[in-house]
N, C-alpha and C positions, 0 to 999 in steps of 0.2 A: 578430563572426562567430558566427552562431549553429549549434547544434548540430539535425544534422538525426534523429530517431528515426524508427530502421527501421519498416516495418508489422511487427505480430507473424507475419503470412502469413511475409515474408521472414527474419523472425528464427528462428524456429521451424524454416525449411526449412536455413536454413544450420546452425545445428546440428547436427540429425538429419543431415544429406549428410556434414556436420565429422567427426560419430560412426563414421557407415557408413564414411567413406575410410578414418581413422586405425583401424578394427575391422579392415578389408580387408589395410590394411598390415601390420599389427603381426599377424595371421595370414599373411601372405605370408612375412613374416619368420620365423617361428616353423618356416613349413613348411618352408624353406627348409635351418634347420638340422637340423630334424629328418630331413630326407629325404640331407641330408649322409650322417650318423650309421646312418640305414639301409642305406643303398645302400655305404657302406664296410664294413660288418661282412661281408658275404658273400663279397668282393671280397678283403678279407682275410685269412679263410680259403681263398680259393682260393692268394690268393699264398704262404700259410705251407704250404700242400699243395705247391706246385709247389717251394718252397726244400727240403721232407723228401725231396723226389723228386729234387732237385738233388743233398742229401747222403745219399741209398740210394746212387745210381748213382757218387757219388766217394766211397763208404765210410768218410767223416770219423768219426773217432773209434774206427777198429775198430784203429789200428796198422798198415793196408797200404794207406793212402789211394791212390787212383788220380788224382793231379790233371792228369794231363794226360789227360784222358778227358774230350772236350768234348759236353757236356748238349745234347741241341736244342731250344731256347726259341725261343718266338717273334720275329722279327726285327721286327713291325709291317706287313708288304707283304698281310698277309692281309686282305681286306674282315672277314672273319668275326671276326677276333684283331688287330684294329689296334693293339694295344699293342705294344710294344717289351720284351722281357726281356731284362735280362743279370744278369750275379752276377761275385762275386769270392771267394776262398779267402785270407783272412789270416790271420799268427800272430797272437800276444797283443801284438806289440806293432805292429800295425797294415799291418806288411809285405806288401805282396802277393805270396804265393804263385803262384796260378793265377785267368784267369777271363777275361770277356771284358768287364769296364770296371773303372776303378779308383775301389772302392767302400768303402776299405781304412780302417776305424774301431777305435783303440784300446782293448783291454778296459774302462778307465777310463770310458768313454764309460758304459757300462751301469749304472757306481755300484750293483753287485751286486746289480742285475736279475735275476730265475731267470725263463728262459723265454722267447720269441720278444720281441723289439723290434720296431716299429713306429714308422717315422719316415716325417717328407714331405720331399721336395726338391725342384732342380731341375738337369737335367741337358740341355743343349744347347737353352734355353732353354724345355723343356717339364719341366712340373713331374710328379713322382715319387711314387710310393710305395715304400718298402723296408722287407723283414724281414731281421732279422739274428738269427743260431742261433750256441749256443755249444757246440763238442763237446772232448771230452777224448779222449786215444788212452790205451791201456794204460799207453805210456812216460810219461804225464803231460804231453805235449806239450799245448798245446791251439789250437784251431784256431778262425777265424769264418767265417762263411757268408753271406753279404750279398744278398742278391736284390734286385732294383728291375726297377720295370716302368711306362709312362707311363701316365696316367689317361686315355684317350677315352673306354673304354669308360663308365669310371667316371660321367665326365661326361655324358656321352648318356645313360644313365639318370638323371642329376637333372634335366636338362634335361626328360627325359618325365616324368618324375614332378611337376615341379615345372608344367608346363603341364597336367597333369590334376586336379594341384590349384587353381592360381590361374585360369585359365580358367572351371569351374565354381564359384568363389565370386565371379570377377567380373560371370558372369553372374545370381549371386543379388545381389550388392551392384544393379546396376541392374533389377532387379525388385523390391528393399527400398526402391529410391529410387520407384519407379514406385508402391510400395502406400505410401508414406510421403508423397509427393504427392496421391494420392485419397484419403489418411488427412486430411489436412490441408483438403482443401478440402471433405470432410465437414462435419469438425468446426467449420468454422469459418462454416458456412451460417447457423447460430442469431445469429451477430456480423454477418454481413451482413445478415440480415432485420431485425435490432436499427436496425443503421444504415440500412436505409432507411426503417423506420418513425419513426425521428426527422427522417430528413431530408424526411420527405413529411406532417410536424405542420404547423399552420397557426402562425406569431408568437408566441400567446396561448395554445394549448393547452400546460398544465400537468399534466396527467393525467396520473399513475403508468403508468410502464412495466411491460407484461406479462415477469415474472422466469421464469415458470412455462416458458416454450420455452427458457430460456439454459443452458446448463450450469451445475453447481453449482459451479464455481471463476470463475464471473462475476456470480453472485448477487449475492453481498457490496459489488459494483460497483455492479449495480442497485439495490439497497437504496440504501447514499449518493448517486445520484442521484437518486430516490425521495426520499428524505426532504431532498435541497437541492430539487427542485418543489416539495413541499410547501410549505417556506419562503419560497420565491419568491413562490409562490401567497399565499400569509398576507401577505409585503409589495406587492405588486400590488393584493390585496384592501383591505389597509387604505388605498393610496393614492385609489384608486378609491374609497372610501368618506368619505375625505375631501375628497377635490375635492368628492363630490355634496354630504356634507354641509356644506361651505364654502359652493359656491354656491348652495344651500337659503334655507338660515340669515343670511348675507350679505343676499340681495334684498331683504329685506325691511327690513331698516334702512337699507340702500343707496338704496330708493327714497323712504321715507320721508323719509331727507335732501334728496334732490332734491327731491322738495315742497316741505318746509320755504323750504328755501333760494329757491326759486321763488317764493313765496309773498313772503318777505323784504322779496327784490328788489322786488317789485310794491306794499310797504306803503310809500304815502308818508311815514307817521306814525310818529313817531322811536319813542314808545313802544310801540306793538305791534312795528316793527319787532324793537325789543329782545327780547319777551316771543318773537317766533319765531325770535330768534336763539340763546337761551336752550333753546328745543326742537329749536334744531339740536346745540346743545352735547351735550346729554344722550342723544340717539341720538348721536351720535358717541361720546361712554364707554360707550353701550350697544356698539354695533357693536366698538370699539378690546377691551372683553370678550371678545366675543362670538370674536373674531380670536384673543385669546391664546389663550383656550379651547379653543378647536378645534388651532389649533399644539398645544396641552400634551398633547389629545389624539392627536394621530397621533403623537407623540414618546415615548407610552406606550404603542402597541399596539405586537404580534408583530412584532420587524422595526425597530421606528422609530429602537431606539435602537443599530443594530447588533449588534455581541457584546459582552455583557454584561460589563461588568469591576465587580465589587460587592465593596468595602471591609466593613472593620468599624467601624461607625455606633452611637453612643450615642445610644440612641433616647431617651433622658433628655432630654440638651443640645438634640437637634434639636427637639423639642415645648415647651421653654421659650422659644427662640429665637423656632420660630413663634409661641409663643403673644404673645410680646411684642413682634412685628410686630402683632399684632392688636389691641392693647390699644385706639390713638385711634380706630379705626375703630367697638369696644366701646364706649368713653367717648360717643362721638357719637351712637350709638342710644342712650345709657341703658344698657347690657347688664352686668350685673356679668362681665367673664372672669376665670376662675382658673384655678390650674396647681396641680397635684400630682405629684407624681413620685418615683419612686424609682432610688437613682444605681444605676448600673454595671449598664444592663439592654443589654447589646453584641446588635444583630445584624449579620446583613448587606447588603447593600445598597447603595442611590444615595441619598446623604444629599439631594441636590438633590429627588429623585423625592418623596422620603419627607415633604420642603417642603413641597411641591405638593398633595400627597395632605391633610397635615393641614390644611391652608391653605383646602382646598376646606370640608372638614368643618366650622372655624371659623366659615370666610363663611356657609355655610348654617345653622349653630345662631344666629349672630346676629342675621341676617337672620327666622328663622322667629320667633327669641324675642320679639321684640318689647319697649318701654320699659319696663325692670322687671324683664327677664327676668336667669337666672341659666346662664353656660356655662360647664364645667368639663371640662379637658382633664387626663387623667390616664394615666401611664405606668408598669408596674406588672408582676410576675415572677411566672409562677405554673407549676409545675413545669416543662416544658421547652419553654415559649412568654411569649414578651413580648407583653404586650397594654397598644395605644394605643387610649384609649376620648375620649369627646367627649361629653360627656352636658347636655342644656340642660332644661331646665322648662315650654318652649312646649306649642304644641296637640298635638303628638306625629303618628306617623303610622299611620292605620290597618290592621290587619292585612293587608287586599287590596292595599294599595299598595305592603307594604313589598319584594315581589320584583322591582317594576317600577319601582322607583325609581330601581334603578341602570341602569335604558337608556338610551339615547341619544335627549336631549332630550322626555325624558316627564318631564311636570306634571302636580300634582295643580290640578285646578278647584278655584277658588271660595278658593284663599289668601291672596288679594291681594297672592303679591309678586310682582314680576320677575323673571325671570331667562330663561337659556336652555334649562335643563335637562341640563347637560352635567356640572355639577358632580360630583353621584356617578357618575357614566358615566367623567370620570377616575378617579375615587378606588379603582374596580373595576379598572379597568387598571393603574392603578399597581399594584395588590394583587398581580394577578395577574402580575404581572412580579416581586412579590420571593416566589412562593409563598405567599403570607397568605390568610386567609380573612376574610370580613367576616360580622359579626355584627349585626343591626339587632333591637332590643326598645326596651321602655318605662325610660325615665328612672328615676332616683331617686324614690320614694314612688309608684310608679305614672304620674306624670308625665310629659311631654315625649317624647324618644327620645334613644336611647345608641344610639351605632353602637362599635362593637370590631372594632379589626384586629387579629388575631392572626398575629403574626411565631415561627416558627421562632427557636427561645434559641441566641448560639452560646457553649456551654461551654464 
């Protein structure tokens, strides 16, 4: 079961809506008790006003208290005074004296409080407020004063207040949602014009995306898709450059076989037969070349060989090895090949590539040297580069040639050897896949040519 990802449109908004509700609440809340806390304090003072007024008129604490002298408090029937007051007159020890409800609380209760108490309750199922007063008479008698009175009033002001606050932030919460909606589908215009410019590319187009319209927190997006085109483009191009040069380079030994063979067929005569069967042979190891070549080729451009995982390679071992792949192929022309090397010259790399690479260089110094000639491959440490050299004795190559040698299938006239031209055209790729630079001059004594790769040393 797979997992489905929100659009950022929708992630974005639920969010910001998540913020603004839990903002709205958590201020509802707050008002709430704050408007408690307001609307009680005034409320308070009136009640502690109206209990001084309860104990002026019963003289509490002067010694000639009047307790049966009944206060006229409000009873509740008044629209104007809907609360209900009554009180009670108690000794110290909780007794009722005189009053009109029994509201009778032990000194203890105050835990030597100095000054008006303020307590909540509830009385006939509607809840309360009460202050309680402590007087002393001359005789040291002392007396409590208890007042309570129900909350409507109370409550009808937090009720308004609290609708003049939550009402006006709910209607700015859906005005925040409203500019947080056209904030959003602003912002998000530059990511729709993004995507439809992509979806309205043609298969083939690889061309960098315009960053410059996007916002700079989706640049960094645009960049790595930018630079995977690029890539893309780079392996596309090389495939593309290989089929054509496949089927280029291919045709022509492809057809020459079919002649051949054509031919064959139509010779009655055993021994020519042979002699053009024998030219069929030979375009056949030409073309079967010609095929690796080209494979070795695209397997060493940008791309060919996916992502790179490159070991630490003794470019020593690896140039003695080829060289000594090379040896009967030397021996068969006549070629003296030699090896020199020095140990522990470590870089990095694809020991396979690096095969390849010198392998090319061998064929073609043997090949150019001709019977007699002399090719020496040498592997060698010079401050913070290993360098793999190839140096032969032959006719060398001249300065105009030597930039265009490593292209793709360029020959120099008038050599008389074979080939396809492919060889340094890998040898340059491989290079250029391990970071090396290739260096092409005159041989030993002035002589022949020395080619040198130069690898990065790894310390």
């Amino acid at each position: 079961m797979s997992n489905t990802v929100p659009s950022l449109r929708s992630y974005l908004t639920n969010r910001l809506l998540t913020s603004l509700y839990l903002l709205w609440l958590i201020s509802t809340v707050v008002g709430y008790f704050a408007t408690i806390n307001y609307a009680s304090e005034p409320y308070d003072q009136a009640l502690l006003q109206r209990a001084q007024s309860v104990a002026g008129l019963l003289k509490l604490g002067s010694g000639q208290e009047q307790l049966d002298l009944l206060p006229d408090l409000p009873d509740g029937s008044d629209p104007v005074q809907p609360d209900r007051v009554v009180y009670t007159v108690s000794d110290s020890e909780g007794r009722k004296l005189a009053g009109t409800a029994s509201l009778s609380t032990p000194l203890s209760y105050r835990r030597n409080k100095v000054g008006p108490l303020f307590s909540n309750g509830e009385r006939g199922g509607e809840k309360t407020r009460t202050v309680s007063l402590v007087y002393t008479a001359p005789d040291s008698r002392v007396l409590q004063l208890h007042v309570s009175e129900t909350l409507h009033q109370r409550q009808a002001l937090i009720r308004g207040i609290l609708a003049n606050i939550v009402i006006p932030q709910l209607l700015l919460i859906l005005l925040a949602v409203a500019a947080v909606w056209y904030g959003l589908k602003r912002g998000l215009l530059p990511l729709d014009r993004l995507r439809g410019e992509v979806a309205a590319r043609q298969r083939h187009d690889l061309s960098r995306l315009d960053e410059t319209q996007a916002p700079a927190e989706v640049r960094p997006l645009i960049d790595a898709v930018n630079d995977l085109l690029e890539r893309l483009e780079q392996v596309m191009s090389a495939q593309q450059r290989f089929v054509a040069d496949a089927a280029h380079q291919l045709r022509t030994p492809l057809a020459g076989l079919k002649t051949q063979a054509e031919l064959a067929l139509r010779e009655p005569e055993p021994n020519k037969q042979r002699q053009m069967l024998e030219h069929v042979l030979v375009s056949t190891r030409h073309a079967s070349h010609l095929a690796r070549q080209l494979l070795m080729l695209a397997r060493n451009e940008p791309g060919g060989q996916g992502v790179e995982v490159f070991s630490m390679v003794d470019l020593g071992q690896v140039a003695r090895n080829c060289a000594t792949h090379w040896v009967p192929l030397a021996l068969e022309k006549g070629v003296d090949l030699g090896y020199e090397g020095q140990p522990g010259v470590i870089i990095s790399g694809d020991a396979d590539s690096l095969g390849e690479l010198l392998g090319n260089l061998i064929d073609n110094a043997i090949r150019y040297s001709g019977e007699g000639g002399q090719v020496t491959v040498r592997v060698r440490q010079e401050a913070s580069s290993a360098l793999l050299e190839v140096v032969d004795n032959g006719p060398g190559i001249d300065p105009q040639h030597r930039e265009l040698v490593f292209e793709r299938f360029y020959r120099i006239l008038g050599n008389g050897q074979p080939g396809s031209g492919l060889g340094l055209a890998i040898v340059a790729e491989i290079a250029k896949r391990h970071g090396a630079v290739i260096e092409l001059s005159e041989g030993d004594g002035a002589r022949g040519t020395r080619i040198t790769v130069r690898f990065s040393l790894v310390l």
